[in-house]
C-alpha positions in Angstrom: -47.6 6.0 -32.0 -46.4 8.0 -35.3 -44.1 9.5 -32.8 -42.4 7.0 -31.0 -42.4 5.0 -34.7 -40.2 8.5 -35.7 -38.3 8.4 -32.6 -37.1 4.6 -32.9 -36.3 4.9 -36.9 -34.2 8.2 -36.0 -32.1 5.7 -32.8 -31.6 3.8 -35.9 -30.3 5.4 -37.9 -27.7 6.8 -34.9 -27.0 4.0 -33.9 -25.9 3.1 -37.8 -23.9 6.0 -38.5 -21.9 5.3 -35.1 -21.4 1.8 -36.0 -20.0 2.8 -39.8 -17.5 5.0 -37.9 -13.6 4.0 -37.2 -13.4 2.3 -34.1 -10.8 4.3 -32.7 -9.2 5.4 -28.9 -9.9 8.3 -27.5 -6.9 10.0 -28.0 -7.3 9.7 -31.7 -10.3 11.2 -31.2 -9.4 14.2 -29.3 -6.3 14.5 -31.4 -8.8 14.9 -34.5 -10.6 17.7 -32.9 -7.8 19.7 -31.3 -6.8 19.2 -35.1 -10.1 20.6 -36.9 -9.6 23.6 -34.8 -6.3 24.2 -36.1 -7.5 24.1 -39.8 -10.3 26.2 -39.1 -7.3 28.5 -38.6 -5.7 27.3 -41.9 -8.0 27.9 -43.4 -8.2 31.4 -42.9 -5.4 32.4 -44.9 -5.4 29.0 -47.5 -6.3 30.7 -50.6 -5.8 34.7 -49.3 -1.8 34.4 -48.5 0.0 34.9 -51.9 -3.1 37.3 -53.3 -2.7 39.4 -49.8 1.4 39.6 -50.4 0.9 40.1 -54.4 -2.1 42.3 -54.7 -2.2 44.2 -50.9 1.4 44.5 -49.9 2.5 45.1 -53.7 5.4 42.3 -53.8 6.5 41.1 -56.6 4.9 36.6 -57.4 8.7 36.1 -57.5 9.3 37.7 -54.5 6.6 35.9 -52.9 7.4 32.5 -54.6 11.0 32.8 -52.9 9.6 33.8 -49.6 7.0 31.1 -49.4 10.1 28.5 -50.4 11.9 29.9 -47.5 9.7 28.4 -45.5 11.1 25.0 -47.1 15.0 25.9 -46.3 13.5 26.3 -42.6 11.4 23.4 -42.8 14.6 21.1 -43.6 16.7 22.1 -40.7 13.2 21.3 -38.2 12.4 18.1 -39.9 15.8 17.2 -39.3 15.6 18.2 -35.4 12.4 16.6 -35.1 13.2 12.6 -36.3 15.8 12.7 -33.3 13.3 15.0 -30.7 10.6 13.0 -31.7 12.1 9.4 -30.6 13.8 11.4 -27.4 13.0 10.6 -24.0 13.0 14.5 -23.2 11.2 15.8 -25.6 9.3 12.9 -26.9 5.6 13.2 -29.5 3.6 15.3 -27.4 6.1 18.3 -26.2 7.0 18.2 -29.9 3.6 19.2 -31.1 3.4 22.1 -28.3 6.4 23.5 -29.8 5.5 23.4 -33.3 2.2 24.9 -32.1 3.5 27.9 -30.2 6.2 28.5 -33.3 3.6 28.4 -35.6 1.4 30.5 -34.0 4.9 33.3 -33.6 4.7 33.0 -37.7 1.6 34.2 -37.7 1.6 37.2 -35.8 4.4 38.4 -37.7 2.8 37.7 -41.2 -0.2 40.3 -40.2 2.2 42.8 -40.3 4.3 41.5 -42.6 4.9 45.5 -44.4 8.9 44.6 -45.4 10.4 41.7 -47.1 12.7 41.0 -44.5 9.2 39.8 -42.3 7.5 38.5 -45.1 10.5 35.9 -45.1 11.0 36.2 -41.1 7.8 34.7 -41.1 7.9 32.0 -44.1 10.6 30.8 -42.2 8.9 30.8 -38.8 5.8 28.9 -40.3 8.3 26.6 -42.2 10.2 25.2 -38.9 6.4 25.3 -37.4 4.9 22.7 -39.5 8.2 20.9 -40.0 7.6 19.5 -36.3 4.2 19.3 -36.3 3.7 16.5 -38.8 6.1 13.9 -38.0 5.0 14.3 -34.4 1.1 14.3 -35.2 1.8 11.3 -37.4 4.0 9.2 -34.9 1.3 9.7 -32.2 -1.5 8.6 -35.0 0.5 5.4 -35.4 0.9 4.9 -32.2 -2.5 4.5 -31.3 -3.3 2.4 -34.2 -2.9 -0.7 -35.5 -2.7 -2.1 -39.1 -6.0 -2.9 -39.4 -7.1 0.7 -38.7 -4.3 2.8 -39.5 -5.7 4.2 -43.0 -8.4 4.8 -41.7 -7.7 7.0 -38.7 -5.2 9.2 -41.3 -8.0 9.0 -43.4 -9.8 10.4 -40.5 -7.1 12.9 -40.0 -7.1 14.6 -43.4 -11.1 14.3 -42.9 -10.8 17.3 -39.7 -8.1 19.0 -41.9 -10.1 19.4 -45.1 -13.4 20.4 -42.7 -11.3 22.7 -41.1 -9.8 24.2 -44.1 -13.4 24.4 -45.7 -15.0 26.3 -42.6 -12.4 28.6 -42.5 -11.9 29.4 -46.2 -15.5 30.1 -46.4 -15.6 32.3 -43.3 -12.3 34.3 -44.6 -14.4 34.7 -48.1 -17.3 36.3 -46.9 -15.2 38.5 -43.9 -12.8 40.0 -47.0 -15.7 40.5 -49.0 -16.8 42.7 -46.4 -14.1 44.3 -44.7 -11.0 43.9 -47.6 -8.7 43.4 -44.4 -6.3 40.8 -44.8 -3.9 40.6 -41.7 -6.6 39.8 -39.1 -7.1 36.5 -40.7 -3.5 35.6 -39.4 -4.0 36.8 -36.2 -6.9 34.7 -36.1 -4.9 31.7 -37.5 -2.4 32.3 -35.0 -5.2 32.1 -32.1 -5.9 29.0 -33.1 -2.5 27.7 -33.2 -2.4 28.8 -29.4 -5.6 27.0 -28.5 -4.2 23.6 -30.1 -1.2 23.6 -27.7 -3.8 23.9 -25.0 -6.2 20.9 -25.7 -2.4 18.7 -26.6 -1.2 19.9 -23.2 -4.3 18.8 -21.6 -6.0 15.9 -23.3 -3.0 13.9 -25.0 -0.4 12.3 -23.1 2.5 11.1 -24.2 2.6 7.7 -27.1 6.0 7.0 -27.4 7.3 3.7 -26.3 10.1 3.5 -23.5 13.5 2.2 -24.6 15.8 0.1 -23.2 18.2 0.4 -25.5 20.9 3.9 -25.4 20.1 5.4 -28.7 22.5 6.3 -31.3 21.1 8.6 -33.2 23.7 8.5 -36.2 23.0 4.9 -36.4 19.3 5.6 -36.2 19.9 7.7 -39.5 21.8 5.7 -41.0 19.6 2.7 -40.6 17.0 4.9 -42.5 18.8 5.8 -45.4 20.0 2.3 -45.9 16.3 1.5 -46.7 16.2 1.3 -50.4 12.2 0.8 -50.6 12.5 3.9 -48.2 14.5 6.5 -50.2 12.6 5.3 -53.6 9.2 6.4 -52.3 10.4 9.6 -50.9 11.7 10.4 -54.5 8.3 10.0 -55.9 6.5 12.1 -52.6 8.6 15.0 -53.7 7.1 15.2 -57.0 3.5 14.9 -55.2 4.9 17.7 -52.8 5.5 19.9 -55.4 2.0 19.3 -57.2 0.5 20.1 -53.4 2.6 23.5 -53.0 0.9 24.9 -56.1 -2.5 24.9 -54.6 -1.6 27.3 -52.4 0.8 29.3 -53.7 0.7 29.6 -57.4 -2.9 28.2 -58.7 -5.1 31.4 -56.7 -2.9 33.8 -58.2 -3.1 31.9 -61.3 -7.0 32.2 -61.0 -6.8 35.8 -59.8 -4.7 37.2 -62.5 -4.4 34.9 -65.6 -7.5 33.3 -66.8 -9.1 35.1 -69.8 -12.9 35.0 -69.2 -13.4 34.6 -65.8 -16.0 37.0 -63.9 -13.4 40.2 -63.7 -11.2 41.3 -66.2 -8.1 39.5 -64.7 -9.4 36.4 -64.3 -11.9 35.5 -60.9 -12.3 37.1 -57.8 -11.6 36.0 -54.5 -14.4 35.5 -53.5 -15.3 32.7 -56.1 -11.7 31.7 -55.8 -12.8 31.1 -52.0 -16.0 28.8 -53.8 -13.8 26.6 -55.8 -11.7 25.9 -52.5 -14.4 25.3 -50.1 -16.3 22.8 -53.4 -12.7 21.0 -53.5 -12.3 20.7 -50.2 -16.2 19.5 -49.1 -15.7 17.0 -52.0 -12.5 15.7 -49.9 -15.0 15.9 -46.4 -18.0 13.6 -47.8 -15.5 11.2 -50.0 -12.7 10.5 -48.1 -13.5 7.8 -45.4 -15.6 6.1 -48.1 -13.1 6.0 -50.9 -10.3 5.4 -48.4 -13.0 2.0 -47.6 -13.3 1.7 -51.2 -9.5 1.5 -52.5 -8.4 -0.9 -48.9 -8.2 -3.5 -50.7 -5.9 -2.2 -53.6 -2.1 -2.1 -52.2 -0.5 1.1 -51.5 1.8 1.8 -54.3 -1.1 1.1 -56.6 -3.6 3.9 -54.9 -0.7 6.5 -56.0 0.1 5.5 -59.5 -4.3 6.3 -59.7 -3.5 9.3 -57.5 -1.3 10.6 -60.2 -3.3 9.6 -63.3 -5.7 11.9 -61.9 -3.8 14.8 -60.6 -2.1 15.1 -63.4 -5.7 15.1 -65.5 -6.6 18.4 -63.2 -3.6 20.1 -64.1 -3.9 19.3 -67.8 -7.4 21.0 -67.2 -6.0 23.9 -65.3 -4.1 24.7 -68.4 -7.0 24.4 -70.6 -8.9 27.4 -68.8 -5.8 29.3 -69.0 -5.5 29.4 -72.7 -9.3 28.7 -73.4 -11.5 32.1 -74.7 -15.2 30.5 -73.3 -16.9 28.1 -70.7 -14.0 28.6 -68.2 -16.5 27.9 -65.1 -16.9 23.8 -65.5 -13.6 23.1 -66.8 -12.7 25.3 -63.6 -14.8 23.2 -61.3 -14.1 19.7 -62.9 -10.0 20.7 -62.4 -11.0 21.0 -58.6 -13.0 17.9 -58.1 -10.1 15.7 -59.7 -7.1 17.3 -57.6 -9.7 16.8 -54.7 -10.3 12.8 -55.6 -6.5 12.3 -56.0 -5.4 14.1 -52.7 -8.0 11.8 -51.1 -6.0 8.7 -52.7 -2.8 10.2 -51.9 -2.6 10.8 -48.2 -3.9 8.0 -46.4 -1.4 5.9 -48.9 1.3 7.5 -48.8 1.9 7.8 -44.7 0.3 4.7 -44.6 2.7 3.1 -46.7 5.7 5.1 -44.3 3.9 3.2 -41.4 4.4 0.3 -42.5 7.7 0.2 -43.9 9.3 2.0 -40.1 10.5 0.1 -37.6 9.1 1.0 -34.3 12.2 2.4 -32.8 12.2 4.5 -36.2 8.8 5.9 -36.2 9.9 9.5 -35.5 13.1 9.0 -38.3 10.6 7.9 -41.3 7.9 10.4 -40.8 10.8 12.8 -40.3 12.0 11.9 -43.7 8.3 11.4 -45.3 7.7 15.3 -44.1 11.2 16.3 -45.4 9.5 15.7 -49.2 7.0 18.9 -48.3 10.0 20.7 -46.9 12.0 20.2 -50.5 8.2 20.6 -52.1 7.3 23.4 -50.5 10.8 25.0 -51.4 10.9 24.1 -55.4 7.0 24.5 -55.8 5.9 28.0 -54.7 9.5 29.4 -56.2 8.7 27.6 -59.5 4.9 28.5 -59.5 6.1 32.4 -58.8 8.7 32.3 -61.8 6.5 30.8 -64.4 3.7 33.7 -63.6 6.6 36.6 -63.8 7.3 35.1 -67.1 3.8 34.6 -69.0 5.6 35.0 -72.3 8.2 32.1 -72.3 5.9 29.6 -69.4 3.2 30.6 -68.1 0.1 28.8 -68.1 2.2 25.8 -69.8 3.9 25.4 -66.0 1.0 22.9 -66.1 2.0 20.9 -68.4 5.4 20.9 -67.0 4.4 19.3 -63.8 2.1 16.5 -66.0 5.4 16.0 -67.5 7.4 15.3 -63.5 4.4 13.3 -63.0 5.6 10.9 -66.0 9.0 10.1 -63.7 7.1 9.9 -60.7 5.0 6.8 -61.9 8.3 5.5 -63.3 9.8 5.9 -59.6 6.9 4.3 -58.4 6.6 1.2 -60.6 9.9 1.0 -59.5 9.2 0.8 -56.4 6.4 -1.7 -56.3 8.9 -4.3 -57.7 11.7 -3.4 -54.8 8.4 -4.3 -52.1 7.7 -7.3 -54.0 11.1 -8.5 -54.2 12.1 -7.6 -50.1 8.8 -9.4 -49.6 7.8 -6.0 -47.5 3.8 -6.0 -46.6 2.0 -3.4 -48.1 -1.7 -3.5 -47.0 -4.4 -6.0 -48.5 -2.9 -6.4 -52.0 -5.3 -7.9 -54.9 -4.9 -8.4 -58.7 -3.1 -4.5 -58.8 
């Protein structure tokens, strides 16, 4: 009796957890996994790139602050290429995402043997156009199979597999170059992965884009965007967040690496517990992201990334405090983690939420095209930025941080701004309460 008793209470509580999950279609679904595959990847080299260039290859952090930003220079001509392809009848949202898979994947293979400059860039570059084409066309086809009820949600869901991805292969690079100290297999790994994406896209997703009866004019298509005033204001504000992303993974593990004072080695902490303070950041983002995404729906978008900001810019503010602190380095350490975690949960879902919304359907490929352009120009300022202010401890330095708190004060400018242009146009924005 105790058995079946057990039994029944554990179809309970299965039946419960299924039910608090998105209801979303399959695609989605198989979309999300294909995608937790590829982060697994990711994650692989997230925190291990610019300490395998700096400390293994013996490049200089400016040299591999302007390598990682060529990556951006690449990224700008593909996200370009990719609002048109994406909309295309040839090449359409799923061919899209092979390509950026199998480019990616090229990247890869030629950063694990990356022994000149002229590859390190090669490869920057390759990764750069890679990515450029893989987000507007993942988001597109996410949108298409959504609806405004559920559409936060499933990118919600989205950087849910990314940041589970990231986490398992963070922590499975951590322990294998603790062991073995070889860095270039982990992108050979990461480039496997890219590979096996293309494969379950190719099989299991078919094409989402709408048929049109319409001849498209693509210059018109453009121009139609960037007549969009509500448009071009958030995407001045999504640069700034851009560059606060591009210095997790560029600048802040060499920062942690080589310039705190009292962390556990001389320089500052090792990689191992670098690899800790990734995989804590990024579990935090696993376990709170559908439930905070649930918790903030019925605050409007604009309003979830003024909090997003407050926040963020808290963690860096803390991030400078270990840098110039002599003692107790470890929880102001952690606490800086868990705050850029809670604002990246706000910030995504929002933000391409917010892009959703404002595209036409006809557009869908031109806006996310434009929304990813922002990590092509942050991922070009950030890194090179980052790299500078480390070659020059004596005149920035750890005060870089403080810097970006201070872009963070124009940002929320940009985006108050921007919450009265949606109010004015009369431009829905999600369930919108006394924010």
């Amino acid at each position: 009796m105790d058995q079946i008793d057990a039994q029944t209470d554990q179809t309970e509580v299965t039946h419960s957890f299924l039910a608090w999950l998105p209801q979303f279609r399959r695609e989605i679904w198989i979309l999300a996994t294909g995608q937790l595959l590829l982060y697994i990847g990711q994650g692989f080299t997230l925190v291990y790139a610019s300490i395998y260039f700096v400390n293994e290859l013996g490049f200089s952090p400016t040299q591999v602050g302007l390598a990682l930003s060529s990556s951006g220079f690449a990224g700008i001509a593909g996200r370009f290429w990719s609002g048109y392809a994406i909309d295309a009848e040839f090449w359409g949202r799923r061919r899209t995402l092979i390509l950026s898979s199998v480019v990616t994947a090229l990247a890869c293979f030629c950063l694990a043997f990356a022994s000149t400059f002229v590859l390190l860039v090669l490869g920057n570059m390759l990764l750069g156009l890679g990515v450029s084409l893989y987000w507007p066309a993942n988001l597109s086809v996410t949108t298409d199979l959504t609806t405004v009820e559920n559409r936060t949600e499933a990118f919600a869901l989205t950087r849910l597999v990314d940041n589970l991805g990231l986490a398992l292969g963070a922590l499975l690079a951590g322990q294998y170059v603790a062991m073995s100290g070889n860095y270039s297999i982990l992108f050979i790994l990461k480039g496997l992965t890219y590979l096996l994406f293309a494969g379950v896209i190719y099989v299991a997703i078919g094409e989402t884009r709408q048929p049109q009866i319409e001849v498209r004019n693509v210059w018109q298509d453009w121009s139609q965007a960037f007549r969009d005033r509500t448009l071009l204001t958030f995407l001045s504000a999504n640069i700034i967040f851009t560059i606060y992303a591009a210095q997790h993974t560029s600048t802040l593990p060499l920062y942690l690496a080589n310039f705190i004072p009292h962390g556990n080695t001389e320089s500052g902490f090792s990689e191992q517990w670098i690899s800790y303070f990734f995989v804590w950041q990024v579990f935090l983002k696993i376990f709170l992201q559908l439930p905070i995404t649930r918790l903030v729906k019925t605050i409007n978008h604009v309003s979830t990334l003024l909090i997003a900001l407050i926040i963020w810019s808290i963690g860096f503010f803390l991030l400078w405090i270990i840098g110039i602190t002599p003692t107790i380095t470890l929880p102001f350490t952690i606490a800086a983690f868990s705050l850029i975690a809670l604002a990246e949960i706000l910030y995504s879902p929002a933000g391409v939420s917010l892009i959703g919304e404002m595209a036409p359907l006809n557009l869908r490929g031109i806006y996310f095209s434009l929304e990813s352009q922002c990590w092509s120009i942050g991922f070009t300022i950030g890194p090179a930025l980052g790299g500078w202010a480390l070659d020059h401890p004596e005149t920035v330095g750890v005060n870089l941080w403080l810097y970006l708190i201070t872009g963070g004060l124009i940002a929320s400018v940009i985006l108050t701004v921007l919450k009265q242009q949606m109010t004015v146009v009369g431009k829905s924005d999600l369930a919108v309460d006394g924010f």
